[in-house]
N, C-alpha and C positions, 0 to 999 in steps of 0.2 A: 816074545810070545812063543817061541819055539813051534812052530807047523801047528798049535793049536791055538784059541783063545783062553786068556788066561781069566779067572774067577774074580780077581780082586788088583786092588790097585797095589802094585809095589811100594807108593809113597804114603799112603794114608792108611791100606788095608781095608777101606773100602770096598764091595760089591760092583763090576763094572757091569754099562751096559751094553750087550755084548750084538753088534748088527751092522748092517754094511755102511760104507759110508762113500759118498762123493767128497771128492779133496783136490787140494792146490799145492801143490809144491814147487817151492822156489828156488830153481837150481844155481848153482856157484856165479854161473854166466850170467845171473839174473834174468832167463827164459824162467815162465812156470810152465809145470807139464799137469793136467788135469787128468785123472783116474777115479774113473766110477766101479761103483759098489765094492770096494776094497773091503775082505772082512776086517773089523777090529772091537776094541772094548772103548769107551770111554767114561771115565772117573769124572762120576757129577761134582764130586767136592773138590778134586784137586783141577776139572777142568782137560786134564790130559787126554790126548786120544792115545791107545796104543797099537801099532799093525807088528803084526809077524817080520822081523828082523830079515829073515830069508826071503819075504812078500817082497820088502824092500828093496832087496840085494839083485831079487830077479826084474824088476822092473828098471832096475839100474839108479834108483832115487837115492843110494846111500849116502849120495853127498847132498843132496836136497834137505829143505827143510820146511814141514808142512804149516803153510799159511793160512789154511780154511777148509774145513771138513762143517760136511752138515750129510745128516742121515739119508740115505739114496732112495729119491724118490719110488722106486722099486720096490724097497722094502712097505713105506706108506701106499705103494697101491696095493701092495699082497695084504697087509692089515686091512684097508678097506674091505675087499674083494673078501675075505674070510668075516669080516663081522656081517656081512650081508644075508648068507648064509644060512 
């Protein structure tokens, strides 16, 4: 994703959705290390999450591999909190 979010899916060329996400990653040692609101995109058709390769690199996950991401409750309370409005 290079330092930004990227538009579209590289596998399908889909539209990504683009918002932070809580996630699981399961390291080589099989510890997981858990990281909220990571930005990233994900691809409704292919199912893909994608985060910033350097996101990655800085958290030390490159040899990780992500087991579960679901959208950061954060982002759903800032949507509530603005449709109230």
């Amino acid at each position: 994703m290079s330092s930004r979010l990227r538009d579209r899916c590289p596998e399908c060329g889909r539209r990504l959705i683009n918002t932070r996400f809580d996630t699981t990653f399961r390291l080589t040692d099989r510890t997981e290390r858990l990281c909220f609101g990571l930005p990233g995109g994900l691809c409704e058709e292919c199912h893909q999450l994608y985060i910033d390769p350097d996101l990655i690199e800085l958290l030390d996950l490159a040899d990780g591999r992500c087991v579960f991401a679901i959208e950061s409750d954060l982002v759903l309370q800032d949507r509530a909190w603005s449709s109230t409005d």
